[in-house]
mmCIF file of the N, C-alpha and C atoms, coordinates in Angstrom:
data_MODEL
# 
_entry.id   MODEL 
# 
loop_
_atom_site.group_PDB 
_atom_site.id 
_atom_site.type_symbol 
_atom_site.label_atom_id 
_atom_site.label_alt_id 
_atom_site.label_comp_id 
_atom_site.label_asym_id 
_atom_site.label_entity_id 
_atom_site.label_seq_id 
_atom_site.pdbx_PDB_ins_code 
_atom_site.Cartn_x 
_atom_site.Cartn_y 
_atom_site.Cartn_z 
_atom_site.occupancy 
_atom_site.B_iso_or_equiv 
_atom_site.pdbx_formal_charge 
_atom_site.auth_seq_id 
_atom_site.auth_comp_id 
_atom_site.auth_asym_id 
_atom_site.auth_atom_id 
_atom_site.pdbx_PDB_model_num 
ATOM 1   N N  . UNK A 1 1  ? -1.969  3.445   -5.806  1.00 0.00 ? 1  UNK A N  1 
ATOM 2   C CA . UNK A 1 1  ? -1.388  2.279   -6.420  1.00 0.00 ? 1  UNK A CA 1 
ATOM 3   C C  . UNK A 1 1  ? -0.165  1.828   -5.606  1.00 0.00 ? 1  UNK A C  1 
ATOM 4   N N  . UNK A 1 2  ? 0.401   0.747   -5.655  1.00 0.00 ? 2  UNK A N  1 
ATOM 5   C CA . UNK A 1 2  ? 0.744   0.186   -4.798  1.00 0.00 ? 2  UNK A CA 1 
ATOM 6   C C  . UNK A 1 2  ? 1.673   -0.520  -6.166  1.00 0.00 ? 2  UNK A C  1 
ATOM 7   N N  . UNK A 1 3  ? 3.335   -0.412  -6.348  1.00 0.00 ? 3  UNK A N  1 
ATOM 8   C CA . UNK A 1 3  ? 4.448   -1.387  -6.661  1.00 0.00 ? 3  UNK A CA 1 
ATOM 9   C C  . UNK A 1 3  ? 4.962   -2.662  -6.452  1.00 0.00 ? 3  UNK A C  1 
ATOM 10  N N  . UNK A 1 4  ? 4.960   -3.718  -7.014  1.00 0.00 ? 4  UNK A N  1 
ATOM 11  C CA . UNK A 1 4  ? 5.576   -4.479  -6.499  1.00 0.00 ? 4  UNK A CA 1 
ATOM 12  C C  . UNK A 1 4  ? 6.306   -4.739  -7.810  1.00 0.00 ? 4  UNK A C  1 
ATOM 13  N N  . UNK A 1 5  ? 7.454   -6.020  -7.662  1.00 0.00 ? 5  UNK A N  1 
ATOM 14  C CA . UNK A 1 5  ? 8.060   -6.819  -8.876  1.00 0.00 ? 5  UNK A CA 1 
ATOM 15  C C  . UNK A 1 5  ? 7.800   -7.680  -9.478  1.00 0.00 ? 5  UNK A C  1 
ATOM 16  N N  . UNK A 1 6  ? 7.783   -7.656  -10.503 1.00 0.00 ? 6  UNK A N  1 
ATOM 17  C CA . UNK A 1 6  ? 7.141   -8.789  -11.001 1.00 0.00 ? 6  UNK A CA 1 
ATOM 18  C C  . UNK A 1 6  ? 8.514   -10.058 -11.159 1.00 0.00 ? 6  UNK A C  1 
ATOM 19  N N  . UNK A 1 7  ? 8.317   -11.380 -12.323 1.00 0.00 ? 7  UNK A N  1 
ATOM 20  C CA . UNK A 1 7  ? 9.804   -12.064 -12.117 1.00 0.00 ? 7  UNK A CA 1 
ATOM 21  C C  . UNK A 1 7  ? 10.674  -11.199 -12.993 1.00 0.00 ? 7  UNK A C  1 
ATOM 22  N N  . UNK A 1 8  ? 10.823  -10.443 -13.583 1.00 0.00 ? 8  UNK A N  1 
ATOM 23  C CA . UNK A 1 8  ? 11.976  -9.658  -14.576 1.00 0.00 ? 8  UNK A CA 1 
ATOM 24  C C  . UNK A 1 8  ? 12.354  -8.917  -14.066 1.00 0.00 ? 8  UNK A C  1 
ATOM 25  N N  . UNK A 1 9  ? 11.984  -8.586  -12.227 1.00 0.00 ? 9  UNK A N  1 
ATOM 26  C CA . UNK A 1 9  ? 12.367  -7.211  -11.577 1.00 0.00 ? 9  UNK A CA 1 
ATOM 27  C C  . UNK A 1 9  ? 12.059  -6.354  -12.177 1.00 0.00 ? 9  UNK A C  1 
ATOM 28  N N  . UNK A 1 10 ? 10.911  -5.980  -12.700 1.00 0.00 ? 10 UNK A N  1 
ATOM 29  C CA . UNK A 1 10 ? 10.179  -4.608  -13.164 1.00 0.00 ? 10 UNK A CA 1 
ATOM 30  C C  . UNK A 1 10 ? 9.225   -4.169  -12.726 1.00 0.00 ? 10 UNK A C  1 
ATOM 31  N N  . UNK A 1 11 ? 9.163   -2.524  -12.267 1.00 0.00 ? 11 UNK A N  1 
ATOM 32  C CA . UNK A 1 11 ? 7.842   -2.443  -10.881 1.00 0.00 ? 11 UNK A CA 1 
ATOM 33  C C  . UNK A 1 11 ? 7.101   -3.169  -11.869 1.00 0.00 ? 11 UNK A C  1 
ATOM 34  N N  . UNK A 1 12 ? 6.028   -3.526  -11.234 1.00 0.00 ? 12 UNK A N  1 
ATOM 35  C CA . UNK A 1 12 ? 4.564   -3.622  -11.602 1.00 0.00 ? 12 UNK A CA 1 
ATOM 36  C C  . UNK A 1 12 ? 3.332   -2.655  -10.316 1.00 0.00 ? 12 UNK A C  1 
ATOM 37  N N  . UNK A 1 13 ? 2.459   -2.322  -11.117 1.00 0.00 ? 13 UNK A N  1 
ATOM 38  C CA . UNK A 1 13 ? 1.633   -1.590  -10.347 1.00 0.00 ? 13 UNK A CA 1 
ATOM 39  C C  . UNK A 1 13 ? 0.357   -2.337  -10.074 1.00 0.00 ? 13 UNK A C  1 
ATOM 40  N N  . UNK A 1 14 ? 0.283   -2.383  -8.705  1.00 0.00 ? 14 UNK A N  1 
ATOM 41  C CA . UNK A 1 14 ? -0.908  -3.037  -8.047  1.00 0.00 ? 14 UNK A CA 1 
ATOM 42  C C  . UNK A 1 14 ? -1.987  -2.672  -7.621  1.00 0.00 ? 14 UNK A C  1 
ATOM 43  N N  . UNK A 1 15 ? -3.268  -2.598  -7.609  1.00 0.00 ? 15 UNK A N  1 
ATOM 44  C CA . UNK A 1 15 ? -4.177  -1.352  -7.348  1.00 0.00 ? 15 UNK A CA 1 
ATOM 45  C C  . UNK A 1 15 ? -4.477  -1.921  -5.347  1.00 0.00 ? 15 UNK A C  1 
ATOM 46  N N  . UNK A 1 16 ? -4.080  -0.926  -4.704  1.00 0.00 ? 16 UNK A N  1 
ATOM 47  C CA . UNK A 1 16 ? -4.400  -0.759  -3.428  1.00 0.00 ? 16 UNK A CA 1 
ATOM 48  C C  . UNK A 1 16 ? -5.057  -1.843  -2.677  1.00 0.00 ? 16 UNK A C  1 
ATOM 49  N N  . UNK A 1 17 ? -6.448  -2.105  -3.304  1.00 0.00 ? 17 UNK A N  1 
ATOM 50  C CA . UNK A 1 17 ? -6.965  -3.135  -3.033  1.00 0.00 ? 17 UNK A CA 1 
ATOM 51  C C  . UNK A 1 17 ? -6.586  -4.726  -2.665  1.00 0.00 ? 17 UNK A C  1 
ATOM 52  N N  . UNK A 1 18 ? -5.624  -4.928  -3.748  1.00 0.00 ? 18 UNK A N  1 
ATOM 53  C CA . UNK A 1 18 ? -4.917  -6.078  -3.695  1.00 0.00 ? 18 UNK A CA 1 
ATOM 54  C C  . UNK A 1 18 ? -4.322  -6.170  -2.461  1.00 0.00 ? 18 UNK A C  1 
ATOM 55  N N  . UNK A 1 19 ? -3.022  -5.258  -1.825  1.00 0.00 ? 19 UNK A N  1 
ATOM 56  C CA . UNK A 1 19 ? -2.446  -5.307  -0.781  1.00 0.00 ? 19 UNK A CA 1 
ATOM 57  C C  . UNK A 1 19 ? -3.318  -5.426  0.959   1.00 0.00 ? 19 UNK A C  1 
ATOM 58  N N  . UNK A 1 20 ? -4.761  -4.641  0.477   1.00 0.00 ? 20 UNK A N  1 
ATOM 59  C CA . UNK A 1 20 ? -5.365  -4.679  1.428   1.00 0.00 ? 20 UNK A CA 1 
ATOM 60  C C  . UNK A 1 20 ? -6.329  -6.128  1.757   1.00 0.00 ? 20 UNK A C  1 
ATOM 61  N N  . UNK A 1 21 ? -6.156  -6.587  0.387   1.00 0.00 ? 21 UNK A N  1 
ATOM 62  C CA . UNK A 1 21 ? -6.996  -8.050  0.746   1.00 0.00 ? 21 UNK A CA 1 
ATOM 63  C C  . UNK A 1 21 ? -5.642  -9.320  1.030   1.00 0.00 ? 21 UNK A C  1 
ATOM 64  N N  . UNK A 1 22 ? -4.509  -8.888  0.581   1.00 0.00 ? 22 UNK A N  1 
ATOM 65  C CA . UNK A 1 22 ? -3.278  -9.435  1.581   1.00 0.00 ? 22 UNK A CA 1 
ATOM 66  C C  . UNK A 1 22 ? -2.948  -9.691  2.754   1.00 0.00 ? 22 UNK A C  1 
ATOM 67  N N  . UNK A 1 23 ? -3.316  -8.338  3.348   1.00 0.00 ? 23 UNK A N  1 
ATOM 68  C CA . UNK A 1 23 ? -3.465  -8.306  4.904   1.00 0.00 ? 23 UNK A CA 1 
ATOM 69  C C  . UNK A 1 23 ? -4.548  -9.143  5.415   1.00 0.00 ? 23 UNK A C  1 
ATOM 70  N N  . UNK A 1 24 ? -5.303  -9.117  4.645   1.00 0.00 ? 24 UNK A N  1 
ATOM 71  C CA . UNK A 1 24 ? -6.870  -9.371  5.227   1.00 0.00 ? 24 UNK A CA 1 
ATOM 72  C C  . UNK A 1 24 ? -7.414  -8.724  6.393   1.00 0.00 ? 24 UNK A C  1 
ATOM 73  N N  . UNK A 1 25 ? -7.774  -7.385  5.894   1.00 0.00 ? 25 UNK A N  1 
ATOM 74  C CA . UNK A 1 25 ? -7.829  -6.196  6.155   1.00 0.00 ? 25 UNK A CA 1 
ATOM 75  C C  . UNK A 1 25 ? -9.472  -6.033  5.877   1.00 0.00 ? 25 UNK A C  1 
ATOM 76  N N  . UNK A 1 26 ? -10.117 -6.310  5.060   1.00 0.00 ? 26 UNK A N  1 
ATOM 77  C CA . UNK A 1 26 ? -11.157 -6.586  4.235   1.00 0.00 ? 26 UNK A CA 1 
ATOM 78  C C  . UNK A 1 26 ? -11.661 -7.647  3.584   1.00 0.00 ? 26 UNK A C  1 
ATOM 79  N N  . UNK A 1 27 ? -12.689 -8.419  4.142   1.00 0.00 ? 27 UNK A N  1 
ATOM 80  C CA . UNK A 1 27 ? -12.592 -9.819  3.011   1.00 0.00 ? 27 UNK A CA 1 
ATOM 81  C C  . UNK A 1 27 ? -14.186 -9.850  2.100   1.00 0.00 ? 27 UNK A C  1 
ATOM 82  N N  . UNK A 1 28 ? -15.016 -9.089  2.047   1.00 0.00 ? 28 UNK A N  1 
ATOM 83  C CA . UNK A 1 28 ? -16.371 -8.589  1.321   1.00 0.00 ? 28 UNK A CA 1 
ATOM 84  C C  . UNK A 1 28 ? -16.321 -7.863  0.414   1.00 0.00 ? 28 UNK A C  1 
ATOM 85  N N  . UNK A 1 29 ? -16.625 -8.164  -0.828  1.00 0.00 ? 29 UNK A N  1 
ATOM 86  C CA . UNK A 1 29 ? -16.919 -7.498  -1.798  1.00 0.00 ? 29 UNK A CA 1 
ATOM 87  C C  . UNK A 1 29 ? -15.608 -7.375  -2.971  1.00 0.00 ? 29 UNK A C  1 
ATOM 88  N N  . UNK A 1 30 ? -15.594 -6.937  -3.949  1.00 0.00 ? 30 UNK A N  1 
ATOM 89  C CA . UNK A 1 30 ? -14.742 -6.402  -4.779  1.00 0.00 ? 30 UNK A CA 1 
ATOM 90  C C  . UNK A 1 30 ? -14.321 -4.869  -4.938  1.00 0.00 ? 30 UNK A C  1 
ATOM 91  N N  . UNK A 1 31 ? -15.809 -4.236  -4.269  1.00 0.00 ? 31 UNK A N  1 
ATOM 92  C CA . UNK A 1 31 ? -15.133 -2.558  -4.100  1.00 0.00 ? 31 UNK A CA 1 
ATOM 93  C C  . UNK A 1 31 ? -14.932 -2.377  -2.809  1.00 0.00 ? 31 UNK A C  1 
ATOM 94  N N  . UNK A 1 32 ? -13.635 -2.116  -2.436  1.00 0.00 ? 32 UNK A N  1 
ATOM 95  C CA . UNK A 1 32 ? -12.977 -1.753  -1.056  1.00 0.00 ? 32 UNK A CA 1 
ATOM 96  C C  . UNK A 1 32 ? -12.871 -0.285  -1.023  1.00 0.00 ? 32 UNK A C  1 
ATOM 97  N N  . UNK A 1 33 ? -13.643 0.336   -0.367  1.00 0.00 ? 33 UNK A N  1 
ATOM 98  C CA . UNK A 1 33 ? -13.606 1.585   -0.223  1.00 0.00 ? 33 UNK A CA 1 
ATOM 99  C C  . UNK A 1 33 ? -12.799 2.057   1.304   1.00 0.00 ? 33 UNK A C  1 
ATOM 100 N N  . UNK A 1 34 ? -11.869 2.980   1.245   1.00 0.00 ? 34 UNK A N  1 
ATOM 101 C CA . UNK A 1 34 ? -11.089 3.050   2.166   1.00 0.00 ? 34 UNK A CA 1 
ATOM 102 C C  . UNK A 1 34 ? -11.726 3.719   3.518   1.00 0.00 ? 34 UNK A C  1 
ATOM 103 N N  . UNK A 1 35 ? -13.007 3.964   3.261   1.00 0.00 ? 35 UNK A N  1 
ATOM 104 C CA . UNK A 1 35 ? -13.778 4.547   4.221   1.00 0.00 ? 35 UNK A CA 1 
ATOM 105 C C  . UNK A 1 35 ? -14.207 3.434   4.620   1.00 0.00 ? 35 UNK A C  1 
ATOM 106 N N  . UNK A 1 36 ? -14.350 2.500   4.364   1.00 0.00 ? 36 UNK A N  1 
ATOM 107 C CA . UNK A 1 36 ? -14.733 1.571   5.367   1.00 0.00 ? 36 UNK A CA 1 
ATOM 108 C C  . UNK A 1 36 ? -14.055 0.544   5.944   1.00 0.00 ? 36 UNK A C  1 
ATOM 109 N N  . UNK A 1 37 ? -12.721 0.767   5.771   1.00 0.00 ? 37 UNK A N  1 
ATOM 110 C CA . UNK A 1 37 ? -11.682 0.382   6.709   1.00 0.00 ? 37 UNK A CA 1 
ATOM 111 C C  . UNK A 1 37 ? -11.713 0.696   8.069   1.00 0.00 ? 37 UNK A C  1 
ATOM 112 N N  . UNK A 1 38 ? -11.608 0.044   9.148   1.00 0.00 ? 38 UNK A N  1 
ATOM 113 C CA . UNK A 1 38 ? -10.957 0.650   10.388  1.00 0.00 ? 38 UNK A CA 1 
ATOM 114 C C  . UNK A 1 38 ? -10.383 1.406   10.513  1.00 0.00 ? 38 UNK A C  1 
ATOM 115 N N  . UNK A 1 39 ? -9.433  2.443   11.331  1.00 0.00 ? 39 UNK A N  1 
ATOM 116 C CA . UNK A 1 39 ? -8.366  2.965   11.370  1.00 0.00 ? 39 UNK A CA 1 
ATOM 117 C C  . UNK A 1 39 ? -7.304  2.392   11.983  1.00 0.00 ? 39 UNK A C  1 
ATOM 118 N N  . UNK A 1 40 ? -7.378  1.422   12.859  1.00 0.00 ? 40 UNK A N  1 
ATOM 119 C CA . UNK A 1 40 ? -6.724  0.610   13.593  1.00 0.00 ? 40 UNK A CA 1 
ATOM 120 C C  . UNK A 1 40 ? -5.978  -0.330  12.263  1.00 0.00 ? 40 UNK A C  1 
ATOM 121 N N  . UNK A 1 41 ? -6.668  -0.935  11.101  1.00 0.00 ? 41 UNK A N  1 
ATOM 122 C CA . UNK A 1 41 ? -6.281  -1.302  9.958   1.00 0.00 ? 41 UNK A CA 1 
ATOM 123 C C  . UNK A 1 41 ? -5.631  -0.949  9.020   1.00 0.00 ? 41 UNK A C  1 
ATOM 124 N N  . UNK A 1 42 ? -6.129  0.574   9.076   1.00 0.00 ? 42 UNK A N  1 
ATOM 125 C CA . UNK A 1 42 ? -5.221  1.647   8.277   1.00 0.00 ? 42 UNK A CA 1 
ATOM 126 C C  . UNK A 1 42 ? -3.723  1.711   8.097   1.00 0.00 ? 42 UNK A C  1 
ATOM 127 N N  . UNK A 1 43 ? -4.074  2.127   10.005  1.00 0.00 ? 43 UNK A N  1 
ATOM 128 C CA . UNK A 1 43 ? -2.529  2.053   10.386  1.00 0.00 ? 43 UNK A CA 1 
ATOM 129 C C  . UNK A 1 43 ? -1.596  0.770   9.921   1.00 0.00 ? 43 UNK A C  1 
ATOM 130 N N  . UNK A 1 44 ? -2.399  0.036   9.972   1.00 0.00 ? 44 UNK A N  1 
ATOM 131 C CA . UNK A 1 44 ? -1.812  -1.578  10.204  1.00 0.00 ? 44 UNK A CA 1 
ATOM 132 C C  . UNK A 1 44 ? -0.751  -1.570  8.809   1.00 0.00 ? 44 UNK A C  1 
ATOM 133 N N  . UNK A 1 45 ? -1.692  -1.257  7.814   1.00 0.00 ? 45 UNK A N  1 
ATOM 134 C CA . UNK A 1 45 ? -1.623  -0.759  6.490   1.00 0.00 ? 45 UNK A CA 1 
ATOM 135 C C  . UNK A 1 45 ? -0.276  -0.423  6.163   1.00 0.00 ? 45 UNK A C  1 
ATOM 136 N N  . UNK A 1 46 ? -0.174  1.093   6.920   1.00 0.00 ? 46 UNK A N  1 
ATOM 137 C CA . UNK A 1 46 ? 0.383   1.837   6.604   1.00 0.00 ? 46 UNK A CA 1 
ATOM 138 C C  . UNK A 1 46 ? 2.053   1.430   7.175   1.00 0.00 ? 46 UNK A C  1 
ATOM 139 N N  . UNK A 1 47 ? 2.107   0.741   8.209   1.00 0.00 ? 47 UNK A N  1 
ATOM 140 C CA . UNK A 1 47 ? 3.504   0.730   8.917   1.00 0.00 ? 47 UNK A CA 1 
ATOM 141 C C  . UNK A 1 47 ? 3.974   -0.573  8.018   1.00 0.00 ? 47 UNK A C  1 
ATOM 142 N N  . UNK A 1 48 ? 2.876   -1.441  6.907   1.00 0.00 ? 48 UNK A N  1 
ATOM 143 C CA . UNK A 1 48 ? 3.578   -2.493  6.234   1.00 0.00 ? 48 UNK A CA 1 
ATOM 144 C C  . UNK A 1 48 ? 3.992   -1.372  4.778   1.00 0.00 ? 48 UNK A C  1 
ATOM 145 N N  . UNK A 1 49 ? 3.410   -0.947  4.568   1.00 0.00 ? 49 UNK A N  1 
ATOM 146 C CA . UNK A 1 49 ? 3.897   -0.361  3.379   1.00 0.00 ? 49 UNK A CA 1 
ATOM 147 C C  . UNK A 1 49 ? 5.318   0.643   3.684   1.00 0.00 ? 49 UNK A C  1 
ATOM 148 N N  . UNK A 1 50 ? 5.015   1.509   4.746   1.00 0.00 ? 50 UNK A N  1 
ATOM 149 C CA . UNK A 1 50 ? 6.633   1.837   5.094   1.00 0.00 ? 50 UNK A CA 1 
ATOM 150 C C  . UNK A 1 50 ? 7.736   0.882   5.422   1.00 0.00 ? 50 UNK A C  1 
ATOM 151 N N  . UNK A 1 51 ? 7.708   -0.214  5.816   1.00 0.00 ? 51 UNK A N  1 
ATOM 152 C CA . UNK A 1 51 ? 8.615   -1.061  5.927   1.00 0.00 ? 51 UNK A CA 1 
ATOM 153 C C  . UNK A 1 51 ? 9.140   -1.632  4.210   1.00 0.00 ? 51 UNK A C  1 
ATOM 154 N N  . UNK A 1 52 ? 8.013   -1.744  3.481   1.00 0.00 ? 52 UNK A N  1 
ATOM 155 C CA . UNK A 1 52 ? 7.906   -1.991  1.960   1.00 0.00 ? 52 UNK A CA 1 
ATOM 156 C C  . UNK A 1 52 ? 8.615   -0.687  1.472   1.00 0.00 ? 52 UNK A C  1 
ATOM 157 N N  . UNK A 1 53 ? 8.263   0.511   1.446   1.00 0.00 ? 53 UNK A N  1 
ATOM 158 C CA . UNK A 1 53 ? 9.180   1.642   1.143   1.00 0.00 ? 53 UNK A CA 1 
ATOM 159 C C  . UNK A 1 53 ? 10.514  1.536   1.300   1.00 0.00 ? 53 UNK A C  1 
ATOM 160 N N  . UNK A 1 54 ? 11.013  1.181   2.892   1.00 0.00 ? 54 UNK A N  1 
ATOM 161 C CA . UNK A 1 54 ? 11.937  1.656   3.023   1.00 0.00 ? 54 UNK A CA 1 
ATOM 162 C C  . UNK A 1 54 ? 13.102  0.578   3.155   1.00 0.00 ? 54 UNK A C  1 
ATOM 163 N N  . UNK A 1 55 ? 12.489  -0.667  2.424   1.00 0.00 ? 55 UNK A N  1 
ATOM 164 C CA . UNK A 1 55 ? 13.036  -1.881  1.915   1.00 0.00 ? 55 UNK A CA 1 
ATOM 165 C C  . UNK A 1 55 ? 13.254  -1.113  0.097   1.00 0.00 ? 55 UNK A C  1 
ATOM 166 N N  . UNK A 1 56 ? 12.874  -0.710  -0.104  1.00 0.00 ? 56 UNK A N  1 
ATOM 167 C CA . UNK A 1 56 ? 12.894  -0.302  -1.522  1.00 0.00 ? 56 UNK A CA 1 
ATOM 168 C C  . UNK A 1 56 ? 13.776  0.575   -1.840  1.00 0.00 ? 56 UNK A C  1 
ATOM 169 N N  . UNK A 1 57 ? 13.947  1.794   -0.860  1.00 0.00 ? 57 UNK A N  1 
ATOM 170 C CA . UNK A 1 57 ? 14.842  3.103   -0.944  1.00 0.00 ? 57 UNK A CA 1 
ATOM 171 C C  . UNK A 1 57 ? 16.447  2.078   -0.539  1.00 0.00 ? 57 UNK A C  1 
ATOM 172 N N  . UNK A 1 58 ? 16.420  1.581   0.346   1.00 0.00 ? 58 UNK A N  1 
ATOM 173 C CA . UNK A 1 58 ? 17.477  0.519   0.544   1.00 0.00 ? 58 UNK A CA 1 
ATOM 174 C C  . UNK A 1 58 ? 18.431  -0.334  -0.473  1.00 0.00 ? 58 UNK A C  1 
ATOM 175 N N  . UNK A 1 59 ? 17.015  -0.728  -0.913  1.00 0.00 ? 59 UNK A N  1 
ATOM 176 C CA . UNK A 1 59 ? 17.625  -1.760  -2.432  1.00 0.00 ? 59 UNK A CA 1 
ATOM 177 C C  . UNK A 1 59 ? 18.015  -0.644  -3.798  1.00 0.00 ? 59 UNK A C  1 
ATOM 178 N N  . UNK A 1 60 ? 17.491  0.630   -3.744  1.00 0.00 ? 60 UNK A N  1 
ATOM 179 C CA . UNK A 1 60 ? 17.972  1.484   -4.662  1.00 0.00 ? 60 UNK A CA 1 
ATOM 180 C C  . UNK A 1 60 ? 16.633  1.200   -5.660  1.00 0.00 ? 60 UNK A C  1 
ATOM 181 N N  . UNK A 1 61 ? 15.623  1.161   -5.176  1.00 0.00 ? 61 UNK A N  1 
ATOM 182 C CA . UNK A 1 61 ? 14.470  1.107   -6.674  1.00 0.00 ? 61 UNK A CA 1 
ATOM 183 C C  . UNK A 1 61 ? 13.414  2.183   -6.053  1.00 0.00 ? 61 UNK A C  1 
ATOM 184 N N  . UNK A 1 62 ? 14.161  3.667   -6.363  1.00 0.00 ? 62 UNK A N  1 
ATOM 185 C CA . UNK A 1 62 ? 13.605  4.595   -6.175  1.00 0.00 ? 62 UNK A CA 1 
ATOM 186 C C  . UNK A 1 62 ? 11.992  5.031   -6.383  1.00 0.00 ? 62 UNK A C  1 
ATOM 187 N N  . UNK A 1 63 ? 11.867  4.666   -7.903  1.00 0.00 ? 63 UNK A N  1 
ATOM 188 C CA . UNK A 1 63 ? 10.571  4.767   -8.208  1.00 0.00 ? 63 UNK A CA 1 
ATOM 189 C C  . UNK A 1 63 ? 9.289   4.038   -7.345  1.00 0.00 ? 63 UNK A C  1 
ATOM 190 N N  . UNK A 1 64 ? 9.633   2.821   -7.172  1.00 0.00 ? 64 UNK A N  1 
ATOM 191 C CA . UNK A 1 64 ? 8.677   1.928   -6.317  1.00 0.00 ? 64 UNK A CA 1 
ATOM 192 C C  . UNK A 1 64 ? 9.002   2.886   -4.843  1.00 0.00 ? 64 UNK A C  1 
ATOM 193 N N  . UNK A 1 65 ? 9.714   3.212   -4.180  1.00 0.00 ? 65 UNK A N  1 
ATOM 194 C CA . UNK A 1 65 ? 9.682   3.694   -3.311  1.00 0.00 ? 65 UNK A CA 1 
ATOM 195 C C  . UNK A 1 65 ? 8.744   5.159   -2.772  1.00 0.00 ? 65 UNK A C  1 
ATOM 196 N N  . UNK A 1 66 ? 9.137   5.923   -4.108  1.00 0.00 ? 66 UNK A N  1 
ATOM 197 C CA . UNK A 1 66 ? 7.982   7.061   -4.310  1.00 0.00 ? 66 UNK A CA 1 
ATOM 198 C C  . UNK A 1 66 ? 6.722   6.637   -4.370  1.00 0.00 ? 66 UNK A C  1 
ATOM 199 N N  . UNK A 1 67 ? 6.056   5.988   -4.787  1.00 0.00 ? 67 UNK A N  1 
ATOM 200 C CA . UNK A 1 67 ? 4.512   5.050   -5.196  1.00 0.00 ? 67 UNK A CA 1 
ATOM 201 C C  . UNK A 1 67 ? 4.452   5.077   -3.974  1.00 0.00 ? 67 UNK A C  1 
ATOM 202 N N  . UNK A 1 68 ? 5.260   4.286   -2.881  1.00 0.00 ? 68 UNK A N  1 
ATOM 203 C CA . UNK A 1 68 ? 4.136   3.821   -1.467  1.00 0.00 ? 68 UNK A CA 1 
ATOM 204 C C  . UNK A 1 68 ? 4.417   4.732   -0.868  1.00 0.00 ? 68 UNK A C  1 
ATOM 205 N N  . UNK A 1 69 ? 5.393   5.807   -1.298  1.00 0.00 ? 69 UNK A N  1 
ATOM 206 C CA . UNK A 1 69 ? 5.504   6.760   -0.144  1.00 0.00 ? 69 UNK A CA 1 
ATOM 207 C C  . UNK A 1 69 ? 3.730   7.577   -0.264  1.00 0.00 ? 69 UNK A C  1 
ATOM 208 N N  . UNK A 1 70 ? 3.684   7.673   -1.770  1.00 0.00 ? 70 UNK A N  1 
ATOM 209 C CA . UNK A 1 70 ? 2.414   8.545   -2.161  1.00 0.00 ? 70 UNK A CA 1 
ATOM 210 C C  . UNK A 1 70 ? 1.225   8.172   -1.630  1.00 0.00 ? 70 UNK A C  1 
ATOM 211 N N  . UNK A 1 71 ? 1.182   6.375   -1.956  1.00 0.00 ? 71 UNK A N  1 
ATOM 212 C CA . UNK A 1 71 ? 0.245   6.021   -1.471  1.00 0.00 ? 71 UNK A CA 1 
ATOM 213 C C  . UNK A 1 71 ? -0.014  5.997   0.181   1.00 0.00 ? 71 UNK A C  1 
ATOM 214 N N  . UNK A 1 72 ? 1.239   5.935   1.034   1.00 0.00 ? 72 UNK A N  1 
ATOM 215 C CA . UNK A 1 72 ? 0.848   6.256   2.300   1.00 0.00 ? 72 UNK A CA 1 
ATOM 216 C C  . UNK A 1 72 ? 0.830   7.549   2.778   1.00 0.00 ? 72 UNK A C  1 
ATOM 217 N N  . UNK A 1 73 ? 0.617   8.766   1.910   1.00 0.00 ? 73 UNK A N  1 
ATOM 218 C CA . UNK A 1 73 ? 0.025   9.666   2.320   1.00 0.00 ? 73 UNK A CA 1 
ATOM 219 C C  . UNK A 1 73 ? -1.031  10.033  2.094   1.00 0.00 ? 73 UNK A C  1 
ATOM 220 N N  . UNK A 1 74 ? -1.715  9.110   1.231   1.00 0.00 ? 74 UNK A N  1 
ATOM 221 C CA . UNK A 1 74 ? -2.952  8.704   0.722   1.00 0.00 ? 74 UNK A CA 1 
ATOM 222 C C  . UNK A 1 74 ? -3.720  8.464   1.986   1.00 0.00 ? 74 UNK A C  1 
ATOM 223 N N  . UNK A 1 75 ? -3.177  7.569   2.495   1.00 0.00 ? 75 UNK A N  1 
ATOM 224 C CA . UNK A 1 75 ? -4.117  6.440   3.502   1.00 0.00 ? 75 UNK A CA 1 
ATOM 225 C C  . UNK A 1 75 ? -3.893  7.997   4.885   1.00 0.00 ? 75 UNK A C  1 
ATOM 226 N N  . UNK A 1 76 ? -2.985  8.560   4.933   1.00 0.00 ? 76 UNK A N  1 
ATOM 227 C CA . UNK A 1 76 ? -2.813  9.268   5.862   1.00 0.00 ? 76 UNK A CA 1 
ATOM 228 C C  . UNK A 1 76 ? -3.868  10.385  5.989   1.00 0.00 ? 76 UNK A C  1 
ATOM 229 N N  . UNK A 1 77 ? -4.344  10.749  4.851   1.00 0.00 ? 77 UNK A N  1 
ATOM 230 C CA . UNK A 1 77 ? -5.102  11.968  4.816   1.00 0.00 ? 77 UNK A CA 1 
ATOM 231 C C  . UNK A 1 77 ? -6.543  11.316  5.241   1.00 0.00 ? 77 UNK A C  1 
ATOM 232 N N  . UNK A 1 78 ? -6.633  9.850   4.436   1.00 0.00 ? 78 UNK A N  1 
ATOM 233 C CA . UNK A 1 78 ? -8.179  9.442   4.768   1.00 0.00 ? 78 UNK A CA 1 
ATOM 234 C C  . UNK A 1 78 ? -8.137  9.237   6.609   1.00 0.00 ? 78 UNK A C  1 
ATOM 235 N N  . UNK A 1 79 ? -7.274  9.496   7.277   1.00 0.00 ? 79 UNK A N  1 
ATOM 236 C CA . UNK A 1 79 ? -7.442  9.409   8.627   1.00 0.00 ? 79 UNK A CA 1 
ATOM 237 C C  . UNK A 1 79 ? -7.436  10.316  9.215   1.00 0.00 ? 79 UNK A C  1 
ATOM 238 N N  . UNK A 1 80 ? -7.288  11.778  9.014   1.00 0.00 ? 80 UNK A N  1 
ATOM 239 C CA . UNK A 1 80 ? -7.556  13.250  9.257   1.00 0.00 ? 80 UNK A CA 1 
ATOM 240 C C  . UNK A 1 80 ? -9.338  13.417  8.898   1.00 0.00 ? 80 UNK A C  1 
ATOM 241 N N  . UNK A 1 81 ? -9.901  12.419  7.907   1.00 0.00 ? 81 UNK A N  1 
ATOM 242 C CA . UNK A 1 81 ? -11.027 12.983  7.151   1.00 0.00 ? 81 UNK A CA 1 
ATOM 243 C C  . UNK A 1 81 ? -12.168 12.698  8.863   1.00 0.00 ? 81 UNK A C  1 
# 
């Protein structure tokens, strides 16, 4: 899952997918399975969501910061697989 704010500044939780059809990373289907990502995309992925993290640890909204940290160790492991 994937944090963002909504307008009241309260995380809101985004399911993965969303961020990846942001990028346009994926544009087929409604089930995005992370196995059928690139890895070249992955990465792509992954260095926006750390910049998103560490915009977050910055601003002091810890919790959202933990979420993408989790989730980019998520994406990290599917690239060992």
């Amino acid at each position: 899952m994937i944090s963002h704010l909504n307008k009241k500044n309260k995380p809101k939780i985004v399911d993965i997918t969303e961020k990846i059809k942001e990028n346009n990373l994926e544009k087929s289907g409604d089930n995005i399975k992370i196995e059928n990502i690139s890895d070249k995309k992955i990465n792509k992925l992954i260095k926006d969501l750390e910049k998103e993290m560490k915009n977050s640890a910055k601003i002091l909204e810890f919790e959202k910061a933990a979420l993408l940290r989790d989730q980019i160790t998520e994406l990290r492991k599917s690239l060992l697989k």
